[in-house]
C-alpha positions in Angstrom: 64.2 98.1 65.7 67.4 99.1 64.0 69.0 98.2 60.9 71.0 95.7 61.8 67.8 94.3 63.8 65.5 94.3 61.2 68.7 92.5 59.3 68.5 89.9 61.8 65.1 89.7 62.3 64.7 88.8 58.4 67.2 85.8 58.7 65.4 84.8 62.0 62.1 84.8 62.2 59.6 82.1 61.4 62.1 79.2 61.9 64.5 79.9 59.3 67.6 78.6 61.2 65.9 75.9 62.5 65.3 77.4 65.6 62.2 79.8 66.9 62.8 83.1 67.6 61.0 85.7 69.3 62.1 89.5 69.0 61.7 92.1 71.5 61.1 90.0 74.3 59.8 90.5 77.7 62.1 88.9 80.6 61.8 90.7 83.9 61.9 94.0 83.6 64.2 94.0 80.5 63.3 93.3 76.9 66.0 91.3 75.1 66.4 92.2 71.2 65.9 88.4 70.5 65.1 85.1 72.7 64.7 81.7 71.9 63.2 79.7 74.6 64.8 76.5 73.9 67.7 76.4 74.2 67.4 79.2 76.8 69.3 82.2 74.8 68.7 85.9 74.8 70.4 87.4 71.7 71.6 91.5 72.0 72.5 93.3 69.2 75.4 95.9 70.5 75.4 98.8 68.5 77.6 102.5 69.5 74.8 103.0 72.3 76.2 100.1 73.8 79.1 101.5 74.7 77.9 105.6 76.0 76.9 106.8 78.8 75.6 104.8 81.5 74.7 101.7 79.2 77.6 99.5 79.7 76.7 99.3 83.3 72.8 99.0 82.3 73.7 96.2 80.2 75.8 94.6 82.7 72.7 94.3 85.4 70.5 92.9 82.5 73.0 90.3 81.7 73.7 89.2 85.2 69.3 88.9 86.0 69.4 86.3 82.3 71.8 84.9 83.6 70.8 84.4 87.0 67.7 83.3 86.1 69.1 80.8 83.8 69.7 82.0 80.4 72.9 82.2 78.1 73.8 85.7 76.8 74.9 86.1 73.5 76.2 89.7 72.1 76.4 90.0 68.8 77.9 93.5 66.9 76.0 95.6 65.0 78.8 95.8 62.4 79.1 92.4 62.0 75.3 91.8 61.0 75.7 94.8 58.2 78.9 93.4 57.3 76.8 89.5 56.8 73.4 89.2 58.0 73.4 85.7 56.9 76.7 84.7 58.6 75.7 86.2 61.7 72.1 84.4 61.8 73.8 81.4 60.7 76.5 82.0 63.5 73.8 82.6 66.0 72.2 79.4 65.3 75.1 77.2 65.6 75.5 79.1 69.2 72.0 77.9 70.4 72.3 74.6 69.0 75.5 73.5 70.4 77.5 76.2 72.7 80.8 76.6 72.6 80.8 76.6 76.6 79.1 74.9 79.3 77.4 76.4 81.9 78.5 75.7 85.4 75.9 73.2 86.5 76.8 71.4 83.5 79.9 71.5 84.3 80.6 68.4 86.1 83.0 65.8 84.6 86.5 66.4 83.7 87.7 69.2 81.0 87.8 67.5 77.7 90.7 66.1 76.3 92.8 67.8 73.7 90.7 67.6 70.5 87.6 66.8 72.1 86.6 70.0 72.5 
């Protein structure tokens, strides 16, 4: 794992957020730097290898199988859990808790109303 993984990981594992992670997780034939089942999230750290080379594209097939198979995608930067491991864990969290977003098959009422959102 790298830095800002092990970061991560630290803040993580064992239920610290309330939530149980699992690191380095098999889905398919991908491994996802983080998953946690209930809530149906894969977490990615994106680091500079993200963006070289063939890897966006790579990236982009792995995120459409989660998603196709159900899951919510979450990138989070590298920099940003150097910058505040906590805040990103706690950020993270949050996310799988209570998503910003719906997910179209939840998506069936009307939009919310300003300030309900």
């Amino acid at each position: 794992m790298s830095l800002p993984e092990v970061q991560l990981w630290q803040r993580l594992r064992g239920g610290k957020v309330g939530l149980k992670f699992r690191r380095q997780h098999p889905i398919g034939p991908y491994i996802v730097d983080f998953y946690c089942r209930e809530p149906g999230l894969a977490v990615e750290v994106d680091g500079e290898g993200h963006n070289r080379g063939g890897r966006p594209q790579r990236d982009e097939r792995r995120d459409a199988f989660l998603t196709e198979n159900g899951l919510r995608v979450l990138h989070v930067a590298a920099a940003r859990i150097l910058k505040d491991p906590d805040d990103a864990a706690e950020a993270i969290a949050a996310y799988a808790a209570c998503p910003l977003h719906h997910l179209p098959e939840e998506a069936n009422g009307p939009p919310p109303r300003a300030g309900e959102d």
